[in-house]
C-alpha positions as CSV (number, residue, x, y, z in Angstrom):
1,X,1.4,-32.2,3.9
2,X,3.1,-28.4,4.6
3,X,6.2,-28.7,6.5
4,X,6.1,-27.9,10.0
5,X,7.2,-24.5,11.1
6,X,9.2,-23.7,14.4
7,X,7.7,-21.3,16.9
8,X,9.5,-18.1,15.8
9,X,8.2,-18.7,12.4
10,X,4.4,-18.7,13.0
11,X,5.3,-15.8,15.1
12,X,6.6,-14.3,12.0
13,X,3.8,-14.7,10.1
14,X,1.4,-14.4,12.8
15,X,2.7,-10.7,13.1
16,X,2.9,-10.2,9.4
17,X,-1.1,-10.7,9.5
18,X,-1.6,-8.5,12.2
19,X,0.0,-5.8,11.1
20,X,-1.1,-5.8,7.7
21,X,-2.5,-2.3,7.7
22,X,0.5,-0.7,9.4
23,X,2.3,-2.6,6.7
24,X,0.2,-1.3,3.4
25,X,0.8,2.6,5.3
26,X,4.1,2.7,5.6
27,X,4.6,1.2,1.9
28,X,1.7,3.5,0.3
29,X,3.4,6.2,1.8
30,X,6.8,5.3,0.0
31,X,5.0,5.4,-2.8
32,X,3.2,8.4,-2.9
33,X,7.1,10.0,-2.5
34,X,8.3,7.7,-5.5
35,X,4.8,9.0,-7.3
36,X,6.1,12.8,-7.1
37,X,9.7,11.8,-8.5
38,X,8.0,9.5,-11.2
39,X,7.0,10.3,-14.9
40,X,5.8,8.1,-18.0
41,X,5.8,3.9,-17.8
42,X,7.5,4.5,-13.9
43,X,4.9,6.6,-13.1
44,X,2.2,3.5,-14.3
45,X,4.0,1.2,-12.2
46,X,4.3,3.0,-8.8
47,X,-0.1,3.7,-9.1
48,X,0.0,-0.3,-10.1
49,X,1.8,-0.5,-6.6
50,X,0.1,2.1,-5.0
51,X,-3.3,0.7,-5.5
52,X,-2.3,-2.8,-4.2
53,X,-1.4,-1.2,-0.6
54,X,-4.2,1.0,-0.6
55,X,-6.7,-2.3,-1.1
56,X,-4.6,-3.7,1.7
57,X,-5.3,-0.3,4.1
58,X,-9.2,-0.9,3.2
59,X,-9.8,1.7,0.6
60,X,-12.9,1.0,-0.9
61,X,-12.0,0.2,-5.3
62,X,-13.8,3.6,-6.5
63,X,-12.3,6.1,-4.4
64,X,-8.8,4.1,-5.6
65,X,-9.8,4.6,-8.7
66,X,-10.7,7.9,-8.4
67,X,-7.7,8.8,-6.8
68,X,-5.8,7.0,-10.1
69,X,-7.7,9.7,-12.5
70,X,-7.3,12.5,-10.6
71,X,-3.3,11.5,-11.0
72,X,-2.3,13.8,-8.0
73,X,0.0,12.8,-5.6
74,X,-0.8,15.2,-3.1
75,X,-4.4,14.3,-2.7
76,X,-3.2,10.8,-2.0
77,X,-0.2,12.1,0.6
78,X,-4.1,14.3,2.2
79,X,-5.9,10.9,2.0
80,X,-3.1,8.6,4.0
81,X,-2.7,11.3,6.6
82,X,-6.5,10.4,8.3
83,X,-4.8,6.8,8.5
84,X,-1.9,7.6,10.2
């Protein structure tokens, strides 16, 4: 049986899940900054990041992946501006 949750906690989480996307932009945004800094095994990590809050904005798997070969930060900093 889960334990039971006051109020202001499922209003936590209830506004987690609604603001999911918002959530996923502001953080693949981050890391398209830390992706211009980054070089080598960093570099690897932040895409590994990267991809997970673009999946989370609704970016369809191919175009993320595309975006991952092309290996350019600025055509994912082009891409998140039509979200914002």
């Amino acid at each position: 049986m889960p334990p039971q949750r006051s109020r202001y906690q499922e209003k936590i989480i209830k506004d987690y899940y609604r603001n999911r996307d918002a959530i996923g932009l502001q953080k693949a945004q981050e890391a398209v900054t830390e992706l211009y800094l980054s070089e080598g095994k960093k570099r690897a990590g932040v895409w590994k990041r990267l991809e997970s809050h673009l999946k989370k904005i609704g970016l369809p798997e191919d175009q993320i992946e595309h975006l991952r070969e092309q290996d350019d930060p600025e055509l994912v900093a082009e891409l998140l501006k039509k979200f914002v």
